[in-house]
DSSP file (Angstrom, degrees, kcal/mol; ACC not computed):
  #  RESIDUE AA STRUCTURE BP1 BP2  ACC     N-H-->O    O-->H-N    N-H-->O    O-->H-N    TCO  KAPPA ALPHA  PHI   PSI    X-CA   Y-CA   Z-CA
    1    1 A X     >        0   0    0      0, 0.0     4,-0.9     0, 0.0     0, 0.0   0.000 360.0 360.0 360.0 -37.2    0.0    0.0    0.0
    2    2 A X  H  >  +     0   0    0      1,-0.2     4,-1.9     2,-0.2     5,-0.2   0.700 360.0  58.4 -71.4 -18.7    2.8    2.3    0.5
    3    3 A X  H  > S+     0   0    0      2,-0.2     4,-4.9     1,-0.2     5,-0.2   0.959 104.0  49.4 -67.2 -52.1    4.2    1.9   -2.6
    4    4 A X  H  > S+     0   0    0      1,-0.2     4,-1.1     2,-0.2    -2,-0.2   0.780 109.3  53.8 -49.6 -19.1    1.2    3.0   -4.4
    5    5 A X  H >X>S+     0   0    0     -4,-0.9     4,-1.7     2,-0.2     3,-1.7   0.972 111.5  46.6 -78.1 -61.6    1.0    6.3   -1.9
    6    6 A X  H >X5S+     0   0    0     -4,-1.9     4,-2.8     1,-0.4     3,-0.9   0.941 116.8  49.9 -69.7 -39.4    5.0    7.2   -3.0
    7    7 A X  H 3<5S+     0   0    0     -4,-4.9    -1,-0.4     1,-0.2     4,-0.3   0.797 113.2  40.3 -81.0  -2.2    3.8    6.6   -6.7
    8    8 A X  H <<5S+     0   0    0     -3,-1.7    -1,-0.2    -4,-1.1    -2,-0.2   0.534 114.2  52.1 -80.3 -24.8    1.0    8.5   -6.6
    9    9 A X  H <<5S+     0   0    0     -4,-1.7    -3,-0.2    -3,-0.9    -2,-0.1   0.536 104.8  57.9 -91.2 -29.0    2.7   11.4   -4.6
   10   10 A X  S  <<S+     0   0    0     -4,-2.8    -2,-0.2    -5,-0.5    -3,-0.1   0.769  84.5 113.2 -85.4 -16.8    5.7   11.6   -7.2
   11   11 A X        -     0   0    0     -5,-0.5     2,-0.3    -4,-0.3    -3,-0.1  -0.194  62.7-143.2 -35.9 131.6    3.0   12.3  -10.0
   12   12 A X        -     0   0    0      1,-0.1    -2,-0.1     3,-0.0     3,-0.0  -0.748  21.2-104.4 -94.1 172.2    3.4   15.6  -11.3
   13   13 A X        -     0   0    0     -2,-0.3     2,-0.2     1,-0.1    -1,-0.1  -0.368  36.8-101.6 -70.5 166.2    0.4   17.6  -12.2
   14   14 A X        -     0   0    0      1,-0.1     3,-0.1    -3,-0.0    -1,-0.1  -0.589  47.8 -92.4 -82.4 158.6   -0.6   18.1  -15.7
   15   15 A X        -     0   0    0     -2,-0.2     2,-0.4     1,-0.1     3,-0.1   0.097  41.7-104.2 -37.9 170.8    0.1   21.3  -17.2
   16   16 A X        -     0   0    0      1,-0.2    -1,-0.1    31,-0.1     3,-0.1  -0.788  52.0 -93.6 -81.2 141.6   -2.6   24.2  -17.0
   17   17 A X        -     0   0    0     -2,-0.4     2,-0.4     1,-0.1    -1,-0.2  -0.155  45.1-111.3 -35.2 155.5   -4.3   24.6  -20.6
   18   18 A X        -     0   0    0      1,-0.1    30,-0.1     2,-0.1    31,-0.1  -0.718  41.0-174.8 -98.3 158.2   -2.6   27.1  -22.3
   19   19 A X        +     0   0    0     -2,-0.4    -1,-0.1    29,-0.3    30,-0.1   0.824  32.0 114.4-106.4 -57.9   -4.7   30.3  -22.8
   20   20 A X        -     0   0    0     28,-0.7    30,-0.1     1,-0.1    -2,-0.1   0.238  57.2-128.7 -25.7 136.6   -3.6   32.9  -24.6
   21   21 A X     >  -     0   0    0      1,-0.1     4,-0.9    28,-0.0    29,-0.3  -0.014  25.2-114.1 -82.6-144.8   -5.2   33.8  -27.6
   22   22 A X  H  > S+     0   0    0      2,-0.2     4,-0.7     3,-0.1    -1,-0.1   0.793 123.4  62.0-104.5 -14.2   -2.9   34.4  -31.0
   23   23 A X  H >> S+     0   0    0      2,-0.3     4,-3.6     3,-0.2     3,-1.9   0.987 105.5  51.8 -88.6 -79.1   -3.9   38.2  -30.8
   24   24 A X  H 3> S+     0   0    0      1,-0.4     4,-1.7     2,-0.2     5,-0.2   0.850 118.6  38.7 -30.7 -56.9   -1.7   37.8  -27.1
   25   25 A X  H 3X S+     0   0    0     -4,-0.9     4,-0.7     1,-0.3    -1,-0.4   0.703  99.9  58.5 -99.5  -0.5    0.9   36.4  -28.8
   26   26 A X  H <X S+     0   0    0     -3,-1.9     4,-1.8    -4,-0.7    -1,-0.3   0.753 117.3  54.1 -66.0 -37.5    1.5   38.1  -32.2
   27   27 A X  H >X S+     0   0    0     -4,-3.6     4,-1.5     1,-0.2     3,-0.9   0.980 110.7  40.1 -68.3 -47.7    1.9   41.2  -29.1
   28   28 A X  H 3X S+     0   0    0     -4,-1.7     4,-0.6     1,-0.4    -1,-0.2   0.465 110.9  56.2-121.9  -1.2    4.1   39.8  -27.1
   29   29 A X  H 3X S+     0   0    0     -4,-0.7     4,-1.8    -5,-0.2    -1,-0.4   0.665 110.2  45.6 -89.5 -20.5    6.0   38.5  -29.7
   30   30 A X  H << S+     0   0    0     -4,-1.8    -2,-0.3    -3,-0.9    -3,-0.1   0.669 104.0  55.9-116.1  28.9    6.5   41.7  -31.1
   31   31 A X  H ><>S+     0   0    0     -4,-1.5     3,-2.5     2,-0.1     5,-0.9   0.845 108.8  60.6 -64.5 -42.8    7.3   43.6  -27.9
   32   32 A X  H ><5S+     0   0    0     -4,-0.6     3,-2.4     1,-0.3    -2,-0.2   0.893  95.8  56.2 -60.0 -41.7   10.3   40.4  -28.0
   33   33 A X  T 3<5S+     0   0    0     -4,-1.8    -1,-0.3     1,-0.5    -2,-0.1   0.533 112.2  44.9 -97.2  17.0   11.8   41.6  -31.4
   34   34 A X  T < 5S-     0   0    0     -3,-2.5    -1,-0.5    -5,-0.1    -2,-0.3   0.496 105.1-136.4 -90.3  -8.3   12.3   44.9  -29.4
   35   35 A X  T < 5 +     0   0    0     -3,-2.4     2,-1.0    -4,-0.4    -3,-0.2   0.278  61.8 128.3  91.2  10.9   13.5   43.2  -26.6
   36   36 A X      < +     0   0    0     -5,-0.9     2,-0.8     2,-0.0    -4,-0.1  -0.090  29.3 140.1 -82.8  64.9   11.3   45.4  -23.9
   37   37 A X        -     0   0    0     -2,-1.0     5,-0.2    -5,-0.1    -1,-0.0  -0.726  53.4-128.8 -95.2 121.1    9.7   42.8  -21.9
   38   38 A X     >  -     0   0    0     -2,-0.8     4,-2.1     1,-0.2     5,-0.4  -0.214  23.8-119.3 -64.9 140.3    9.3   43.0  -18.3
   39   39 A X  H  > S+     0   0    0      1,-0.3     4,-1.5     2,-0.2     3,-0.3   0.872 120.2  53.4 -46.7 -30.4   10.8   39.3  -16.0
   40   40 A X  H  > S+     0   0    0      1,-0.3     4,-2.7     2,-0.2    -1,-0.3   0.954 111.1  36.2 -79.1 -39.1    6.9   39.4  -15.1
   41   41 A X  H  > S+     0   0    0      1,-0.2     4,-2.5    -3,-0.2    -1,-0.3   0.747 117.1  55.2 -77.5  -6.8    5.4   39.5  -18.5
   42   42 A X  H  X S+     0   0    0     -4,-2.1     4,-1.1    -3,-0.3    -1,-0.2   0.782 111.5  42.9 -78.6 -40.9    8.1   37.3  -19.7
   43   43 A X  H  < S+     0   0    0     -4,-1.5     4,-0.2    -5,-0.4    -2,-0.2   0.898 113.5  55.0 -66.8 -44.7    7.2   34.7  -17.1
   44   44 A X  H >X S+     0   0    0     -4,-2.7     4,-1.8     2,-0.2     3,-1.5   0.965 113.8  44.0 -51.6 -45.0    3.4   35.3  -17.8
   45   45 A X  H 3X S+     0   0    0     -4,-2.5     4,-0.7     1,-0.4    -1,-0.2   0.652 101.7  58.4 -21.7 -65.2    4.2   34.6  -21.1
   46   46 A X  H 3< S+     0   0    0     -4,-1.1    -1,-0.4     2,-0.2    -2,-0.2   0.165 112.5  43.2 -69.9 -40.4    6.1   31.9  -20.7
   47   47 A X  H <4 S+     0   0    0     -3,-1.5   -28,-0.3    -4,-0.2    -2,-0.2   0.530 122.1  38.6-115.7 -25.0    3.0   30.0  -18.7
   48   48 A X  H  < S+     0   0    0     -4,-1.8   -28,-0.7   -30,-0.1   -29,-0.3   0.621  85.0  90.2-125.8  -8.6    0.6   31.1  -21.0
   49   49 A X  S  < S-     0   0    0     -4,-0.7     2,-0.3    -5,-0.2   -27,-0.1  -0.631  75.3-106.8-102.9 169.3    1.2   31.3  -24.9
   50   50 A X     >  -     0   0    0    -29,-0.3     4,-0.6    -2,-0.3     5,-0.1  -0.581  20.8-157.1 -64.5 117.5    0.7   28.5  -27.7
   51   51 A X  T  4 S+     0   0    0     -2,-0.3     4,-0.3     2,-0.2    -1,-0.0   0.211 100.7  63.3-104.8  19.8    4.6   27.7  -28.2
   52   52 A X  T  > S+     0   0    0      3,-0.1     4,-1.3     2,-0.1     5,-0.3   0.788 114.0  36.2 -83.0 -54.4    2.4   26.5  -31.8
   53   53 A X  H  > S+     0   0    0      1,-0.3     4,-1.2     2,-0.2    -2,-0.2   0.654 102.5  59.8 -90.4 -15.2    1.8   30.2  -31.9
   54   54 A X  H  X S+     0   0    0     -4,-0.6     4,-2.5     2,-0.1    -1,-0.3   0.946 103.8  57.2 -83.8 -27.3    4.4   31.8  -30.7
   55   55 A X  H  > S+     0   0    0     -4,-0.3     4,-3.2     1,-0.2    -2,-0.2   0.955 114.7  41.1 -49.5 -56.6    6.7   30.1  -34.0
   56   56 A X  H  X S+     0   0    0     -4,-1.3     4,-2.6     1,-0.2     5,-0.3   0.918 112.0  51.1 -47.5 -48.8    4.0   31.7  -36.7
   57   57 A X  H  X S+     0   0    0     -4,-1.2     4,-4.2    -5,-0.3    -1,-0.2   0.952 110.2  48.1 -48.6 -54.6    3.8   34.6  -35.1
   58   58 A X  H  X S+     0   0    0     -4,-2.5     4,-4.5     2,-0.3     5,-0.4   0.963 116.5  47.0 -23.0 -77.4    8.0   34.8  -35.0
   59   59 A X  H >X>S+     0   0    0     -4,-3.2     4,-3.7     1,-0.2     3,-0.6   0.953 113.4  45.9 -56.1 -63.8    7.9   33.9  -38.8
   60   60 A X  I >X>S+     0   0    0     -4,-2.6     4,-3.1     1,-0.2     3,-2.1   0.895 118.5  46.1 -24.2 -79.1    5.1   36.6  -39.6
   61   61 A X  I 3X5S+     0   0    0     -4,-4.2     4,-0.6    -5,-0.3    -2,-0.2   0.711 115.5  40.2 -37.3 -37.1    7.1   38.9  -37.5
   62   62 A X  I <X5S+     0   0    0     -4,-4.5     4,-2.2    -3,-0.6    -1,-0.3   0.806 116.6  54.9 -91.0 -16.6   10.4   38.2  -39.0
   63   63 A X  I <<5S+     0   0    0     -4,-3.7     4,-0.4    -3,-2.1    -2,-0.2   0.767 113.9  45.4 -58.9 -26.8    8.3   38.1  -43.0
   64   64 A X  I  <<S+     0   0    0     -4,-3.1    -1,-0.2    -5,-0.5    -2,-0.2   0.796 108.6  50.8-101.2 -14.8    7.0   41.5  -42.2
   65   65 A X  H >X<S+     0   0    0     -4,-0.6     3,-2.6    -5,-0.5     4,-1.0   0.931 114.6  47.1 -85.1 -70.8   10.5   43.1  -40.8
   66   66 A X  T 3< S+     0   0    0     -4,-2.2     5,-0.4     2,-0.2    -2,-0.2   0.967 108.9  53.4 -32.0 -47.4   12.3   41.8  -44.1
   67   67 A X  T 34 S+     0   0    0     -4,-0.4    -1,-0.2     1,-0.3     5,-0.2   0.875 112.3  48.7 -70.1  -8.3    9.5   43.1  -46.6
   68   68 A X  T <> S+     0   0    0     -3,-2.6     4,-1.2     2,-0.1    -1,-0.3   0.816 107.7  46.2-113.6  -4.8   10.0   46.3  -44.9
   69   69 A X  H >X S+     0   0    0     -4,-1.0     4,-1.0     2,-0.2     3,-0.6   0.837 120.1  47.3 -83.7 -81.9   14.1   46.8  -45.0
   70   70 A X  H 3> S+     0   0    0      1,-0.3     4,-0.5     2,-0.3    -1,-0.1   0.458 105.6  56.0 -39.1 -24.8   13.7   45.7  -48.7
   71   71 A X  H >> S+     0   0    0     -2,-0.5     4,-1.7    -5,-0.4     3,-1.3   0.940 113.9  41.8 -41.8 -90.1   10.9   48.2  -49.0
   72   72 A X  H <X S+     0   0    0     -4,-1.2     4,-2.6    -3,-0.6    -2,-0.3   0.782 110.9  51.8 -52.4 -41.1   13.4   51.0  -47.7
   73   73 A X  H 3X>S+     0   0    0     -4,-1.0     4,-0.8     2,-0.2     5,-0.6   0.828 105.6  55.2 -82.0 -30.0   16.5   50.0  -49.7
   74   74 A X  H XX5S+     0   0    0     -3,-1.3     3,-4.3    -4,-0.5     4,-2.5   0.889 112.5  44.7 -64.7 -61.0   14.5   50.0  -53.1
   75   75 A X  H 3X5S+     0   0    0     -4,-1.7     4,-0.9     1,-0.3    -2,-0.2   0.894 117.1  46.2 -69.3 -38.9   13.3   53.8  -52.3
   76   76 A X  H 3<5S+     0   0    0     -4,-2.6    -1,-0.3     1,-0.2    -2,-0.2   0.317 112.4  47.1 -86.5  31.4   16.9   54.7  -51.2
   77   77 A X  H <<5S+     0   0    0     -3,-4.3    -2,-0.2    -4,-0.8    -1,-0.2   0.379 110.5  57.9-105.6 -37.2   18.3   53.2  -54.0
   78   78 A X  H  <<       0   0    0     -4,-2.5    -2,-0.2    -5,-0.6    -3,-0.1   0.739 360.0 360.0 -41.5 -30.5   15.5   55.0  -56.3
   79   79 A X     <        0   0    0     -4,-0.9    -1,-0.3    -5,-0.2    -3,-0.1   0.177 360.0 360.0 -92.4 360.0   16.4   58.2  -55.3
């Protein structure tokens, strides 16, 4: 009977669900690619985003910062 107590007492719990919507994390990924995040919201984060979501978001984030330096070097090469 005691065994069953110690394996049942080394169980971890299961995670919490994650919550965040993708709205949450398209923000908080692009507070990241300025790098101001505060340890709290970084922790919230961290507990709470999609890590599905946070990659797309990333790739958006990093699709939409390239289409805009290539943006800016065609018009100051135009000029």
């Amino acid at each position: 009977m005691d065994e069953q107590v110690d394996e049942q007492a080394g169980e971890q719990p299961m995670p919490a669900a994650r919550k965040a919507s993708f709205g949450a994390t398209l923000k908080a990924v692009f507070w990241s690619f300025f790098g101001i995040r505060k340890r709290s919201d970084y922790e919230r984060d961290a507990a709470n985003l999609n890590p599905v979501h946070v990659v797309i978001a990333a790739l958006i984030g990093v699709a939409l910062f390239i289409g805009v330096l290539v943006m800016l070097v065609r018009i100051a090469v135009a000029k």
